[in-house]
PyMOL Python script that loads the backbone (N, CA, C, O; Angstrom):
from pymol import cmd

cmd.read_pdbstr("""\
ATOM      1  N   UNK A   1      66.170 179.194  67.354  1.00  0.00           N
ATOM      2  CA  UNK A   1      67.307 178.576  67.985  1.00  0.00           C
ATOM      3  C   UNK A   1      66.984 177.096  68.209  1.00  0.00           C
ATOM      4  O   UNK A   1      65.800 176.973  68.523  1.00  0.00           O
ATOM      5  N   UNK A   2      67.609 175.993  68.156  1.00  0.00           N
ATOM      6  CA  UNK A   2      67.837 174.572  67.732  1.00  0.00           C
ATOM      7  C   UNK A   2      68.097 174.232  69.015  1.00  0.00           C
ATOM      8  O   UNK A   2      68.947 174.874  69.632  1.00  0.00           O
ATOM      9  N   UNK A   3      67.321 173.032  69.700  1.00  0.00           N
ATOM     10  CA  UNK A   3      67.806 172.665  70.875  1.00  0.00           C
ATOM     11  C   UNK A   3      68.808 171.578  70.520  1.00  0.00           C
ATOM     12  O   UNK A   3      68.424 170.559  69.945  1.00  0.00           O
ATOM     13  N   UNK A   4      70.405 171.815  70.930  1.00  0.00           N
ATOM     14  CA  UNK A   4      71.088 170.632  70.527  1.00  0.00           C
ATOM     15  C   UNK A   4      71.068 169.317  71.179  1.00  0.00           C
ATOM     16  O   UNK A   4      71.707 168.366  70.728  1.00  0.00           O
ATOM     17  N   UNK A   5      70.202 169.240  72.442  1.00  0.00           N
ATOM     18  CA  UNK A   5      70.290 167.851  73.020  1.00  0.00           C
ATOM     19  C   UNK A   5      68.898 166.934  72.749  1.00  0.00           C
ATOM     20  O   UNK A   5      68.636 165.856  73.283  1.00  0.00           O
ATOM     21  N   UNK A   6      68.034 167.714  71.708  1.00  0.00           N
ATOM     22  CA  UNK A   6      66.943 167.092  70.822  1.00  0.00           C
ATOM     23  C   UNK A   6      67.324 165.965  70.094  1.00  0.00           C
ATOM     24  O   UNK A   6      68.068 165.818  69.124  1.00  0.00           O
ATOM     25  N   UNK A   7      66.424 164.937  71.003  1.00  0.00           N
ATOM     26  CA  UNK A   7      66.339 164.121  69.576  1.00  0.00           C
ATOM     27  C   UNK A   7      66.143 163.997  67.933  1.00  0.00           C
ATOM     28  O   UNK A   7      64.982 163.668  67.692  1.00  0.00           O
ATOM     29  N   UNK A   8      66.715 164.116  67.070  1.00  0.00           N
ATOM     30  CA  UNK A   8      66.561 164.238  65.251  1.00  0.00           C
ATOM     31  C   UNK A   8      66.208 162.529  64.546  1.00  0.00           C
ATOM     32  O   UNK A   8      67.027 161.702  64.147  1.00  0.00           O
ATOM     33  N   UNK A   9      64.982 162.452  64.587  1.00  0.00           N
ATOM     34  CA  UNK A   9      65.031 161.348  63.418  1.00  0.00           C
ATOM     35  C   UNK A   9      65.629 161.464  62.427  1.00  0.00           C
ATOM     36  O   UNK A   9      65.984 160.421  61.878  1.00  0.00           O
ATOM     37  N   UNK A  10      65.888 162.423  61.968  1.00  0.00           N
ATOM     38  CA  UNK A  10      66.589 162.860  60.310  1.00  0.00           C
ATOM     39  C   UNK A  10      67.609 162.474  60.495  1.00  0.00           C
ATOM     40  O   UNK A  10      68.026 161.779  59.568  1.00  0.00           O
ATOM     41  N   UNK A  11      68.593 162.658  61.711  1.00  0.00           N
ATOM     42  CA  UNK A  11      69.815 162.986  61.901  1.00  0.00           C
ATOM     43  C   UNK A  11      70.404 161.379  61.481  1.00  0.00           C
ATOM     44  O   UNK A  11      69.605 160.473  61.717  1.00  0.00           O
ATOM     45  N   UNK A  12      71.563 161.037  60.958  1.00  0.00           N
ATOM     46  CA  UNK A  12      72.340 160.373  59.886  1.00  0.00           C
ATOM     47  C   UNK A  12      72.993 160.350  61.481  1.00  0.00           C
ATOM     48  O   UNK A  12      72.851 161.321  62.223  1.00  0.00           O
ATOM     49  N   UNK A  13      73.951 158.727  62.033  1.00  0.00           N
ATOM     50  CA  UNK A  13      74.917 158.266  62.820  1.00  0.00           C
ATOM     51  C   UNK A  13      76.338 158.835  61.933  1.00  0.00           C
ATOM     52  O   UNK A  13      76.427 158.907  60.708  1.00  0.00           O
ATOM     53  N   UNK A  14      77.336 159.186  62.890  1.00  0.00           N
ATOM     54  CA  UNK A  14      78.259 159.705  62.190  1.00  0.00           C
ATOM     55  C   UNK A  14      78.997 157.993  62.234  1.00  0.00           C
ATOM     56  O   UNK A  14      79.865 157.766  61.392  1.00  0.00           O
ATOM     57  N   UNK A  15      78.746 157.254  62.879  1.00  0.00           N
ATOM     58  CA  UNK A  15      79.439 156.018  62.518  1.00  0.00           C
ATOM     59  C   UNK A  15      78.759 154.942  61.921  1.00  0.00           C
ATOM     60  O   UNK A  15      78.223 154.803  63.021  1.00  0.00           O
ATOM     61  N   UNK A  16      78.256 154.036  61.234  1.00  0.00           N
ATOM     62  CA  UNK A  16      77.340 153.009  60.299  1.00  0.00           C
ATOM     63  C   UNK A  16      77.313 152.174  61.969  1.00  0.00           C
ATOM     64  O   UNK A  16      77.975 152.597  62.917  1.00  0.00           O
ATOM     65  N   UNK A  17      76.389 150.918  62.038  1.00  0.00           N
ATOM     66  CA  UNK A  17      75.941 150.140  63.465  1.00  0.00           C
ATOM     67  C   UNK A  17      77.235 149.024  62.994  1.00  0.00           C
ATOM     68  O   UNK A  17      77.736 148.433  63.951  1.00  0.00           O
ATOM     69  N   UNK A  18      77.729 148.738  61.808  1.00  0.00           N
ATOM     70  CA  UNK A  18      78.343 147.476  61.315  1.00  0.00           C
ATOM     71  C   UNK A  18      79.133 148.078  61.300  1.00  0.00           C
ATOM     72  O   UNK A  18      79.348 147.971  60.093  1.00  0.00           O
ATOM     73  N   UNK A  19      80.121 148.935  61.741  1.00  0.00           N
ATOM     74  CA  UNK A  19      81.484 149.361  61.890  1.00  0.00           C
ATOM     75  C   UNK A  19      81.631 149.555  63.187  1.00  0.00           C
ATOM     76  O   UNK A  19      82.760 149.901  63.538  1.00  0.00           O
ATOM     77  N   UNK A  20      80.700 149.417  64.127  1.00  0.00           N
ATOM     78  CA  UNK A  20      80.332 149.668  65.500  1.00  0.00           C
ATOM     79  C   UNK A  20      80.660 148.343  66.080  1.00  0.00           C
ATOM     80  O   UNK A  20      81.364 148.348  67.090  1.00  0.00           O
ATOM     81  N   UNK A  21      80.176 146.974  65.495  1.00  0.00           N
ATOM     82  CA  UNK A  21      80.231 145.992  66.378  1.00  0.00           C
ATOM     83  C   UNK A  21      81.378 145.164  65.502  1.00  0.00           C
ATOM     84  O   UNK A  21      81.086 144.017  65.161  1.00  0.00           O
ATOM     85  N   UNK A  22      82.403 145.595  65.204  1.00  0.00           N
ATOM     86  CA  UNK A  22      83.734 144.971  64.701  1.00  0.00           C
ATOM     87  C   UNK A  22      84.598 144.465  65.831  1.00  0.00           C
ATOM     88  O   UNK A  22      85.434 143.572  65.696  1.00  0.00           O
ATOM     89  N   UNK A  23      84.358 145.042  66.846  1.00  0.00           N
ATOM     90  CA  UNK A  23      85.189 144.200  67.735  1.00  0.00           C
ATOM     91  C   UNK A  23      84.945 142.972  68.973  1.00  0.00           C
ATOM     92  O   UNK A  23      85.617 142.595  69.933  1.00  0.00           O
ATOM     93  N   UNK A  24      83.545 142.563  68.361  1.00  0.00           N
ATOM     94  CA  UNK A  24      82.813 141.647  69.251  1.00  0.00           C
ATOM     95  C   UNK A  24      83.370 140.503  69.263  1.00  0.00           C
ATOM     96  O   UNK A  24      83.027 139.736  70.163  1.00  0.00           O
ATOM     97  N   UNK A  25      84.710 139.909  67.963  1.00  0.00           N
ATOM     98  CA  UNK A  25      85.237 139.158  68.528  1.00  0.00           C
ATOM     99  C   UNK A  25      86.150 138.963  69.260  1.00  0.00           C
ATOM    100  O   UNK A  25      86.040 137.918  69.900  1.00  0.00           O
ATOM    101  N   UNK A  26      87.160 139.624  69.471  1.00  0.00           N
ATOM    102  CA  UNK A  26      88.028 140.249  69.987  1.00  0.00           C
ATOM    103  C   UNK A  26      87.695 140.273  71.748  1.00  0.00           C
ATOM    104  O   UNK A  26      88.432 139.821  72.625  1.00  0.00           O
ATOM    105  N   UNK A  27      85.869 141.189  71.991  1.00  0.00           N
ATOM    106  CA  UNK A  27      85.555 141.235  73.120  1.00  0.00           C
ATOM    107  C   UNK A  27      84.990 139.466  73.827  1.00  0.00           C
ATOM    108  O   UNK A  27      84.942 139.041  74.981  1.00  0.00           O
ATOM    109  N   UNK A  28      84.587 138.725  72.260  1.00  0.00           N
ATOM    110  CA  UNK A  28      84.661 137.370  73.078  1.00  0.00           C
ATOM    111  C   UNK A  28      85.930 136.548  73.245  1.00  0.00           C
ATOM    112  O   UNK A  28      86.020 135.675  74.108  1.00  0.00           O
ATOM    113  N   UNK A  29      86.751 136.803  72.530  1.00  0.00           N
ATOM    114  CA  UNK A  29      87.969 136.217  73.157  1.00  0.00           C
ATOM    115  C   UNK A  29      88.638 136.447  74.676  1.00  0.00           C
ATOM    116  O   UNK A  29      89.073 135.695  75.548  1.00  0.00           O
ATOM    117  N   UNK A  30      88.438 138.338  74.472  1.00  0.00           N
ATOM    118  CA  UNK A  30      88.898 138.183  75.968  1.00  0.00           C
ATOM    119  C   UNK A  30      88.003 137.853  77.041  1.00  0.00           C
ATOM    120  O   UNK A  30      88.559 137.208  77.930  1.00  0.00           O
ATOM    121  N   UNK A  31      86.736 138.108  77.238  1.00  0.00           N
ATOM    122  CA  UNK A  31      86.562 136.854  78.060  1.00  0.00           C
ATOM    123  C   UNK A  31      86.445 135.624  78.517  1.00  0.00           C
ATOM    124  O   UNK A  31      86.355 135.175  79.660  1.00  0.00           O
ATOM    125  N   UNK A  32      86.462 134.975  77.120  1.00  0.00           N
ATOM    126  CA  UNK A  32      86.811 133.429  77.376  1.00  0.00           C
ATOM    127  C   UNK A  32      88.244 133.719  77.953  1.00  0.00           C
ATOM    128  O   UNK A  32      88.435 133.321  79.102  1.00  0.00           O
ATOM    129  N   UNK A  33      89.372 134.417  77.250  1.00  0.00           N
ATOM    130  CA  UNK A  33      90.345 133.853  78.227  1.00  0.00           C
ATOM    131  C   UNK A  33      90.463 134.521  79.662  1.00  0.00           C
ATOM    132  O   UNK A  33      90.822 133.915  80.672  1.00  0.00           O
ATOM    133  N   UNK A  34      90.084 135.953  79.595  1.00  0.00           N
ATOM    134  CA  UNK A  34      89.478 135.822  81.294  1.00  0.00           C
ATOM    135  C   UNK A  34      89.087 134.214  81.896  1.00  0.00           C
ATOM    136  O   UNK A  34      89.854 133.369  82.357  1.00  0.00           O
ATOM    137  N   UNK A  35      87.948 134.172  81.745  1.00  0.00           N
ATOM    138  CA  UNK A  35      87.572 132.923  82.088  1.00  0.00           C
ATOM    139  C   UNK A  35      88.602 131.551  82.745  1.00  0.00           C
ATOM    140  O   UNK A  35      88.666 131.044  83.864  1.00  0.00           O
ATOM    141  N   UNK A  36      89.419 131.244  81.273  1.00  0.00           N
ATOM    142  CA  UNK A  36      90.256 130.622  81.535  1.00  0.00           C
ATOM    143  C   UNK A  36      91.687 131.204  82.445  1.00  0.00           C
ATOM    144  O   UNK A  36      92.321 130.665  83.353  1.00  0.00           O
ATOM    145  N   UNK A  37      91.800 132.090  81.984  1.00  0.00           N
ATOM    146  CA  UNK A  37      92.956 132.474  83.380  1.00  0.00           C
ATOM    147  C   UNK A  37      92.940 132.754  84.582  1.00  0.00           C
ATOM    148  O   UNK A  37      94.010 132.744  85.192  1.00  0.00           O
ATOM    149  N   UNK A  38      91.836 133.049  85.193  1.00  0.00           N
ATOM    150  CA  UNK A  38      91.132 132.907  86.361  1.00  0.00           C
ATOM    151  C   UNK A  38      90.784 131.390  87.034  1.00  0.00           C
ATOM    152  O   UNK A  38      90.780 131.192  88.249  1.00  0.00           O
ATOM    153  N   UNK A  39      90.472 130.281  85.937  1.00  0.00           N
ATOM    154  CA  UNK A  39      90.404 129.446  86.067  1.00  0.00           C
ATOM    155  C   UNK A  39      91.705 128.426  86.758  1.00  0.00           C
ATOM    156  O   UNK A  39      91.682 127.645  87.709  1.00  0.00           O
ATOM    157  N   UNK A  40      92.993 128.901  85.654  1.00  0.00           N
ATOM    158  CA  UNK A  40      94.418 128.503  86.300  1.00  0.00           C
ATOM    159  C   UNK A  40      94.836 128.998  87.281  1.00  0.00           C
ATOM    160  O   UNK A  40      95.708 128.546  88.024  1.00  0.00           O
ATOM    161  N   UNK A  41      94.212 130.042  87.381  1.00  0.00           N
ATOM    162  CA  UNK A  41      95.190 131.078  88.634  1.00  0.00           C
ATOM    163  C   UNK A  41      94.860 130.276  90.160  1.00  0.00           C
ATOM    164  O   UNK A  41      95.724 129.952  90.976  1.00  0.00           O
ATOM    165  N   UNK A  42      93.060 130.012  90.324  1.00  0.00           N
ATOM    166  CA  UNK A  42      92.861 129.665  90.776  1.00  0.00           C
ATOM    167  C   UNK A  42      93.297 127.920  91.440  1.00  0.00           C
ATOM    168  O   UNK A  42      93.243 127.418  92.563  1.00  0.00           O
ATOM    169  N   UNK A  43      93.684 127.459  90.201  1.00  0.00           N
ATOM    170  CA  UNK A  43      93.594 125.967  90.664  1.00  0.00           C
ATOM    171  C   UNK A  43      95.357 125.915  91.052  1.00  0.00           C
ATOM    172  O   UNK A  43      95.817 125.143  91.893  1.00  0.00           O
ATOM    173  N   UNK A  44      96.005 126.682  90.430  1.00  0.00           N
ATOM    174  CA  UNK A  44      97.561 126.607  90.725  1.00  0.00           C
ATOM    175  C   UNK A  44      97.445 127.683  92.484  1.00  0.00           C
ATOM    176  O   UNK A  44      97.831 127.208  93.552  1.00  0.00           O
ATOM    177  N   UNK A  45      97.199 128.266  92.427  1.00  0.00           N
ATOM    178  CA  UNK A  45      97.158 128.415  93.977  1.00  0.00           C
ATOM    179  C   UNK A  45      96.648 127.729  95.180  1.00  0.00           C
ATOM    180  O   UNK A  45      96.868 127.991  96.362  1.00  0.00           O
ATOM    181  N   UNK A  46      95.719 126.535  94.501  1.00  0.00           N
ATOM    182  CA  UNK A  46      95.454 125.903  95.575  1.00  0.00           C
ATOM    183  C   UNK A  46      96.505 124.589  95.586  1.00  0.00           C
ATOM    184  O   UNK A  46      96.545 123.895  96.602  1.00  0.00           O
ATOM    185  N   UNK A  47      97.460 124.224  94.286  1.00  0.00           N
ATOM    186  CA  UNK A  47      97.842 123.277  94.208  1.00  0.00           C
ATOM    187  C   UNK A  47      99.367 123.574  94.940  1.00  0.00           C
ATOM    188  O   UNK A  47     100.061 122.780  95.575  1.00  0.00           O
ATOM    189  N   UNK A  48      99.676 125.284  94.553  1.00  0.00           N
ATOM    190  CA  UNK A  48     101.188 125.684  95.613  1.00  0.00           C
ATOM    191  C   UNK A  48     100.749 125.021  97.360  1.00  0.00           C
ATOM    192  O   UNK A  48     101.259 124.189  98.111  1.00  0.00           O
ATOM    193  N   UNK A  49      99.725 125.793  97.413  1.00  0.00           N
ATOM    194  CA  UNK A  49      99.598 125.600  98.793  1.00  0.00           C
ATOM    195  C   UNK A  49      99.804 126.903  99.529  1.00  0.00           C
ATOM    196  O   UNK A  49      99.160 127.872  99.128  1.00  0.00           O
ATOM    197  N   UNK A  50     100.582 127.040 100.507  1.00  0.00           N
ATOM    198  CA  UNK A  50     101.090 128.177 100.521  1.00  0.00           C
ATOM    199  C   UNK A  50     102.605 129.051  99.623  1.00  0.00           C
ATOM    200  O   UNK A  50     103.101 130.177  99.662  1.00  0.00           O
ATOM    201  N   UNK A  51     102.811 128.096  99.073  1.00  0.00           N
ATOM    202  CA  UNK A  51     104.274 128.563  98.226  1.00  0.00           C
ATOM    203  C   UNK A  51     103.227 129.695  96.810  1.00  0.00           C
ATOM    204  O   UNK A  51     102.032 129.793  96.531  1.00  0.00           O
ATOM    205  N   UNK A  52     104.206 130.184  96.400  1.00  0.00           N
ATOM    206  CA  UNK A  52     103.912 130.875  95.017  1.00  0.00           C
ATOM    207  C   UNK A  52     104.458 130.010  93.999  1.00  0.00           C
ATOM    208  O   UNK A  52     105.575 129.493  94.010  1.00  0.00           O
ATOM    209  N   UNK A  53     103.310 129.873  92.873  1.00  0.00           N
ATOM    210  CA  UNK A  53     102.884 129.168  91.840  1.00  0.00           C
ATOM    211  C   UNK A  53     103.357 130.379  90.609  1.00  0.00           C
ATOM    212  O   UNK A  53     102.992 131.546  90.747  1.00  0.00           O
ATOM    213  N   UNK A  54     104.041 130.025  89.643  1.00  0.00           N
ATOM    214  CA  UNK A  54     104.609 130.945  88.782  1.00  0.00           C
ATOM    215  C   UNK A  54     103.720 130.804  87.425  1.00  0.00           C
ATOM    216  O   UNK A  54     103.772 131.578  86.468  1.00  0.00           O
ATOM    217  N   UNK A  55     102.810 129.537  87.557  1.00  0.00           N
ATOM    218  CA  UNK A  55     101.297 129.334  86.454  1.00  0.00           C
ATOM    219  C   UNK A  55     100.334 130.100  86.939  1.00  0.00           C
ATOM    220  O   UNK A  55      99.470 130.553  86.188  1.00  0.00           O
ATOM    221  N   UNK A  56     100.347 130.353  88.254  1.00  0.00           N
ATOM    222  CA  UNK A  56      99.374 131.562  88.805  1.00  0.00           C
ATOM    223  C   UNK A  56     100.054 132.635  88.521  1.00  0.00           C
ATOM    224  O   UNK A  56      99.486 133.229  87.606  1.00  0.00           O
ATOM    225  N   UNK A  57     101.216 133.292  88.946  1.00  0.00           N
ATOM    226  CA  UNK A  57     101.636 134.184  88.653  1.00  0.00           C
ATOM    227  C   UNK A  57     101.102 135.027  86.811  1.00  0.00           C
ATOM    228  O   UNK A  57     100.514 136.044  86.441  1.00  0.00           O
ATOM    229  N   UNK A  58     101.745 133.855  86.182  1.00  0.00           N
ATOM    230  CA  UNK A  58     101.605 134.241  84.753  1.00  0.00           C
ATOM    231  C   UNK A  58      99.942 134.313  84.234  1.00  0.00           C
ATOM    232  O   UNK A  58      99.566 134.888  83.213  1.00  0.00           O
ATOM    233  N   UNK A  59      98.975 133.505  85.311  1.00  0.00           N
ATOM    234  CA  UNK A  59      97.417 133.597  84.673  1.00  0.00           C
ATOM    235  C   UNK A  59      97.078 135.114  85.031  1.00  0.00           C
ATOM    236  O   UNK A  59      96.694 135.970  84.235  1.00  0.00           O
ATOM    237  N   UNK A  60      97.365 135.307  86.789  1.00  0.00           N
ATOM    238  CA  UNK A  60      97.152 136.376  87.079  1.00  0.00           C
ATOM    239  C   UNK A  60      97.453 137.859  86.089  1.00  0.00           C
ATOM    240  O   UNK A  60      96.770 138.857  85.857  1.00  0.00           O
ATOM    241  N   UNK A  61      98.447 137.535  85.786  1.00  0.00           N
ATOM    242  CA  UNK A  61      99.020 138.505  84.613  1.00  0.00           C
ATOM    243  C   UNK A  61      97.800 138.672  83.601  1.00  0.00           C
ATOM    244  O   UNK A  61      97.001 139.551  83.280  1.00  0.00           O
ATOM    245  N   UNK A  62      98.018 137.683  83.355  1.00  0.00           N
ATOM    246  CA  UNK A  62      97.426 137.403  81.878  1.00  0.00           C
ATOM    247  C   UNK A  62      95.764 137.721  82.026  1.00  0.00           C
ATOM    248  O   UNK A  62      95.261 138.023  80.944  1.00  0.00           O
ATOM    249  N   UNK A  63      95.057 137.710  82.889  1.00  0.00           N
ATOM    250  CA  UNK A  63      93.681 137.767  83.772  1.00  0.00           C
ATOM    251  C   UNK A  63      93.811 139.641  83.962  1.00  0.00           C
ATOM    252  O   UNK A  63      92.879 139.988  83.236  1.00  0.00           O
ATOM    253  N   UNK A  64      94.171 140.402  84.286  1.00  0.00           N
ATOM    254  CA  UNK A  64      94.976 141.495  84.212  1.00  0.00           C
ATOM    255  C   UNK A  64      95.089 142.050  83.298  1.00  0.00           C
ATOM    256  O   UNK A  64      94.499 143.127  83.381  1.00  0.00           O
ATOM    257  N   UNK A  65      95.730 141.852  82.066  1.00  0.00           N
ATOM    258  CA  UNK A  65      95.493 141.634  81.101  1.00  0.00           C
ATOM    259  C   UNK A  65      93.866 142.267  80.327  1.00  0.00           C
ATOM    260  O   UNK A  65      93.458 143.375  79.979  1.00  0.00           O
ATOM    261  N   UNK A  66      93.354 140.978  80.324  1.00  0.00           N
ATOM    262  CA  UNK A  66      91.948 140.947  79.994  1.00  0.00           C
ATOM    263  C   UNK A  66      91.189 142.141  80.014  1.00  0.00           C
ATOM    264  O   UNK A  66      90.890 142.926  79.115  1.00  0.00           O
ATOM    265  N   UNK A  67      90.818 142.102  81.812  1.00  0.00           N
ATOM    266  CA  UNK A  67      90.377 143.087  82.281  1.00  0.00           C
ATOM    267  C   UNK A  67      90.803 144.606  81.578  1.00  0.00           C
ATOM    268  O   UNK A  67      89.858 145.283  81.172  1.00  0.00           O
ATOM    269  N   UNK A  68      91.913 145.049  81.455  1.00  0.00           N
ATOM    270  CA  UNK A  68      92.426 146.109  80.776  1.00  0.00           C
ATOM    271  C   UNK A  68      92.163 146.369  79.929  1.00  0.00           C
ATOM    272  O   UNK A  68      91.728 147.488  79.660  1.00  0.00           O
ATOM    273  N   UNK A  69      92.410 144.827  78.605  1.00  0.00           N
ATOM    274  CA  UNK A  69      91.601 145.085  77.296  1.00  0.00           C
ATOM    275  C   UNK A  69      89.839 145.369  77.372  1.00  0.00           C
ATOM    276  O   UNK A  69      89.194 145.952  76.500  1.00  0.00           O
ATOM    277  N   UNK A  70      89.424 144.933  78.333  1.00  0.00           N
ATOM    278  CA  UNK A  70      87.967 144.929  77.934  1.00  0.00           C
ATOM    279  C   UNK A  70      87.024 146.067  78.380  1.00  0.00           C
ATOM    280  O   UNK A  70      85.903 146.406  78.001  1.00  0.00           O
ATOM    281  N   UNK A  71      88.166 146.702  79.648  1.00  0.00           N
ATOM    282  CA  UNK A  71      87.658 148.279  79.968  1.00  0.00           C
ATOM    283  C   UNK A  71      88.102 149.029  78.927  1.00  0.00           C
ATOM    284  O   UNK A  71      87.222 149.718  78.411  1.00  0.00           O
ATOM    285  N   UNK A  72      89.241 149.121  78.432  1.00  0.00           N
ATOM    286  CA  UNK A  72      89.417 149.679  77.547  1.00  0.00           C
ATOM    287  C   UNK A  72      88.381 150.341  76.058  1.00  0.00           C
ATOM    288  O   UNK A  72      88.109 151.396  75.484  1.00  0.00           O
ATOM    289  N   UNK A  73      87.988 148.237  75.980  1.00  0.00           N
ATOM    290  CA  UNK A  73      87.515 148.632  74.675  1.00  0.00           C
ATOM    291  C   UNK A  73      85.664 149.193  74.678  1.00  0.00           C
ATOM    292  O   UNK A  73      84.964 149.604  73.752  1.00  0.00           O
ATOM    293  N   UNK A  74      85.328 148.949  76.290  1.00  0.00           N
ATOM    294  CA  UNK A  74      84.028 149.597  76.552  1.00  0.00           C
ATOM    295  C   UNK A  74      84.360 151.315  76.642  1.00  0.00           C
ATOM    296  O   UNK A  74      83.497 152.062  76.179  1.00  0.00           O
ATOM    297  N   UNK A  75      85.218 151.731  77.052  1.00  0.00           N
ATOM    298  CA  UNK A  75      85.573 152.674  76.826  1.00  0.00           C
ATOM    299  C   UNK A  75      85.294 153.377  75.670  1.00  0.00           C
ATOM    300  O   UNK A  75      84.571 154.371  75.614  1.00  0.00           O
ATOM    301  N   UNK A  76      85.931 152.803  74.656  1.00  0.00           N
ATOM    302  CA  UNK A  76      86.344 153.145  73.014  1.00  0.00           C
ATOM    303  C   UNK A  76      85.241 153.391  72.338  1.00  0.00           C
ATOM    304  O   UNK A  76      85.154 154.282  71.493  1.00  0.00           O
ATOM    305  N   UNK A  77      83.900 152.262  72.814  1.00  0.00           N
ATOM    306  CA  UNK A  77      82.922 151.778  72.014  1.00  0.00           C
ATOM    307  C   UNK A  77      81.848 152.953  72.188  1.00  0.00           C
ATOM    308  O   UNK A  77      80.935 153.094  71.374  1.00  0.00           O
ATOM    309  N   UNK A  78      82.045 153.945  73.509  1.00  0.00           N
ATOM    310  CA  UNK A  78      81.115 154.818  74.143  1.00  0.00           C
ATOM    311  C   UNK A  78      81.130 156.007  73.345  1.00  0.00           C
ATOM    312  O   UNK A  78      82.208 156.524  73.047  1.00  0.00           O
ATOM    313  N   UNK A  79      79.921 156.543  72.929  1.00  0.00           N
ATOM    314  CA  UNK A  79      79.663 157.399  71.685  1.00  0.00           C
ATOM    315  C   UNK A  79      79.827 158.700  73.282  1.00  0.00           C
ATOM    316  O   UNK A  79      79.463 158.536  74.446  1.00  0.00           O
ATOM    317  N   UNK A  80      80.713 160.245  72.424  1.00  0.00           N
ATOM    318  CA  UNK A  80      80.876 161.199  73.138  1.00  0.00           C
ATOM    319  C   UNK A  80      79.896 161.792  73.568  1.00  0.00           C
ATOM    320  O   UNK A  80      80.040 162.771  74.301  1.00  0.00           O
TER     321      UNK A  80
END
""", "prot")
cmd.dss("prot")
cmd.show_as("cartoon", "prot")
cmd.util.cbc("prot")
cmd.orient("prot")
């Protein structure tokens, strides 16, 4: 009987490593624009004051956004 949670040198990846890291640009885009929309969100809320800023509004979104895509795609990337 075969222990199935054994490590196999023999054993063949059912996915290649270069079909694995296809979406690294994608994952650097969204955090640069994380980056940057956090960046606006921030500076338009200090520039409303106390009013609401609708360039914050839309970074916040967009920052939101990001975050979603990038849990997502750590998600995706996680072997079962």
């Amino acid at each position: 009987m075969s222990d199935p949670y054994s490590i196999d040198p023999d054993r063949t990846r059912s996915v290649p490593p270069q079909a694995r890291s296809g979406g690294r640009a994608l994952r650097v885009l969204l955090w640069g624009l994380l980056a940057v929309s956090i960046a606006v969100n921030v500076a338009a809320s200090l520039a409303a004051g106390d009013g609401v800023s609708f360039l914050g509004l839309g970074a916040g979104v967009v920052a939101i956004g990001c975050v979603t895509g990038l849990v997502l795609q750590h998600f995706g990337r996680r072997r079962p």
